[in-house]
C-alpha positions in Angstrom: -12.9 -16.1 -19.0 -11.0 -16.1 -16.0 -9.3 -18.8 -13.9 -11.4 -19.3 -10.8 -8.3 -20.2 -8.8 -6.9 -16.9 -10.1 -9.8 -14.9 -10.0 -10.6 -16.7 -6.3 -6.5 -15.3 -5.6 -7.3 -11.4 -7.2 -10.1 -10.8 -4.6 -8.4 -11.7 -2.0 -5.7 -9.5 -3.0 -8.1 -6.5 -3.4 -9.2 -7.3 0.0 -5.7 -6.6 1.3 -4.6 -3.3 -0.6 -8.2 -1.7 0.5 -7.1 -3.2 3.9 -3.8 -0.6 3.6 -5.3 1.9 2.6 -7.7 1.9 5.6 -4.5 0.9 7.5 -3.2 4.4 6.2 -6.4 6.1 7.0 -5.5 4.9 10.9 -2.0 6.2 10.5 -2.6 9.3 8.8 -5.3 9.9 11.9 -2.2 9.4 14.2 -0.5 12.0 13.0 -3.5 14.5 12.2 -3.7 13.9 15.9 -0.4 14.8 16.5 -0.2 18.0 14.7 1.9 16.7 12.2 0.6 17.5 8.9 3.4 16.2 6.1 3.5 13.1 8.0 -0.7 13.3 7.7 -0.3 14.4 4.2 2.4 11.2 3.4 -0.4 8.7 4.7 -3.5 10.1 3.0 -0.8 9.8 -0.5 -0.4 6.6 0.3 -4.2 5.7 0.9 -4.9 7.4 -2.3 -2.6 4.9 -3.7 -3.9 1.5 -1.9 -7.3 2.6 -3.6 -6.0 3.0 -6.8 -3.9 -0.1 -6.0 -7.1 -2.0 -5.1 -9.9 -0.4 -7.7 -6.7 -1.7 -11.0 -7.2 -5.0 -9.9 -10.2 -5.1 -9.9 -11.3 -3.2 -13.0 -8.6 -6.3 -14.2 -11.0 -8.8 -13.0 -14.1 -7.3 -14.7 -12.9 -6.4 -17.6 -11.8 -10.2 -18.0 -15.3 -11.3 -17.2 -14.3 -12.4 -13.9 -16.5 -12.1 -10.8 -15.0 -9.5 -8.3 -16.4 -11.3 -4.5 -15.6 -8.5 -2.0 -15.2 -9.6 1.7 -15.0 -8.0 5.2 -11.8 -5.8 5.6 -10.5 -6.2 8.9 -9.8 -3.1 11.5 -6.6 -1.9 11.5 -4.9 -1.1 15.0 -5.1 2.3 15.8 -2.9 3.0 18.2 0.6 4.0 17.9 3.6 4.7 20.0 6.0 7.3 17.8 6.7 8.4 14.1 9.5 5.6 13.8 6.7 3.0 15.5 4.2 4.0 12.6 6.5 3.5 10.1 8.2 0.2 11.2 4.7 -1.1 10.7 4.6 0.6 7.3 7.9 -1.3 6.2 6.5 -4.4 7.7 3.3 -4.6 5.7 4.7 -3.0 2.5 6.7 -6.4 2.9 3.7 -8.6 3.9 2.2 -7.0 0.5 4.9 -7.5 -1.7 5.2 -11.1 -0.9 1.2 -11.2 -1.3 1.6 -10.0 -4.7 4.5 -12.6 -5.3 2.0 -15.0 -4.2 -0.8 -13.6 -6.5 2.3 -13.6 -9.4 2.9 -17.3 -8.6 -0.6 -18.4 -9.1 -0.7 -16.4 -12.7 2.1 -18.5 -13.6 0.5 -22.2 -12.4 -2.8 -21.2 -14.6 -0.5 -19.9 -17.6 -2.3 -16.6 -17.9 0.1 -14.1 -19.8 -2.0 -11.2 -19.3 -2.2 -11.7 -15.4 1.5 -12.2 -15.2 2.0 -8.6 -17.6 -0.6 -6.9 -15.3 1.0 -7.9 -12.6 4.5 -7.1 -13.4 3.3 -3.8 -13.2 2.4 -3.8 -9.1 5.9 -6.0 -8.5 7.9 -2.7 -9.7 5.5 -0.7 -7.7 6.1 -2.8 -5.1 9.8 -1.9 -5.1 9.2 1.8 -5.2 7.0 1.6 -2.2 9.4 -0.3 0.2 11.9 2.0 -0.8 10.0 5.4 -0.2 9.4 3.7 3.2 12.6 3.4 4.0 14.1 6.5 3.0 11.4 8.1 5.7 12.3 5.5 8.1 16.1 6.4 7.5 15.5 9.6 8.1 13.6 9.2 11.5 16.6 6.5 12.9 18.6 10.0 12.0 16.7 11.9 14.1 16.5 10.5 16.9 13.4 12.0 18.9 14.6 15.1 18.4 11.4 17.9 17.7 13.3 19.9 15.6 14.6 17.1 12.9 10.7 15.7 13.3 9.5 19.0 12.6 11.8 19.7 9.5 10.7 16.0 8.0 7.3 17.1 8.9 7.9 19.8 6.4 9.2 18.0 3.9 6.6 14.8 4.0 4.2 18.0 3.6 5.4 18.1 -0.3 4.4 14.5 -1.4 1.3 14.6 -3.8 -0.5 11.8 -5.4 -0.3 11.3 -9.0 -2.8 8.8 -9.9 -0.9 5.4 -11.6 -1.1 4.2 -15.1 -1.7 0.3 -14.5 -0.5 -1.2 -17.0 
């Protein structure tokens, strides 16, 4: 059986990774609206990947006869100034998750549950990877500078990302 404080701390972290992924469904809106389809495409990866995020955690929580309490997930905003803007906010919450997770980590640790810790070890690393993807795309829209051509030809580019569902272990 699992920790109530722990299982009390998984929820809420499902709650926030199906929180991104409908924060990603905004985005990815944006930029459908926008005509940009590889930055469209890069979003809907990523809300693919907040599900998966979100539906490991809480297999996790079943399958350790834990009680999986799903809440209200807030609306994400919806409206966005620019490419950069969009992904200035993706950086931010990829941080404001990453620290959540750290959080989650912490609270494995107090209640001594190996397994938690292992599981979660797994979404820390992931956690890395994702900040990192985000910057690179970020990087790359400092570089160009508003200028429709370099958006265009990172349009194209986003336009190759494809999901691959993870292995959680």
């Amino acid at each position: 059986m699992m920790n109530e404080r722990l299982e009390n701390a998984f929820c809420v972290q499902i709650n926030k990774e199906l929180y991104s992924a409908y924060l990603y469904l905004s985005m990815q809106t944006y930029f459908k609206e926008m005509n940009l389809e590889g930055f469209a495409n890069w979003m809907n990866v990523q809300v693919q990947e907040e599900l998966a995020h979100a539906m490991g955690m809480y297999n996790y929580v079943l399958e350790r006869g834990g009680k999986v309490t799903l809440m209200n997930v807030e609306k994400p905003d919806d409206i966005w100034e620019s490419a950069l803007n969009v992904f200035e906010k993706v950086l931010e919450h990829e941080q404001y998750v990453t620290s959540s997770i750290n959080d989650l980590t912490s609270v494995a640790e107090e209640v001594k549950d190996r397994a938690a810790i292992s599981l979660l070890q797994w979404y820390i690393k992931e956690q890395v990877e994702e900040e990192a993807n985000v910057s690179n795309v970020l990087g790359n829209l400092k570089l160009a500078q508003n200028d429709p051509r370099a958006l265009l030809l990172l349009d194209r580019e986003l336009a190759t990302r494809t999901f691959v569902a993870p292995v959680i272990a």
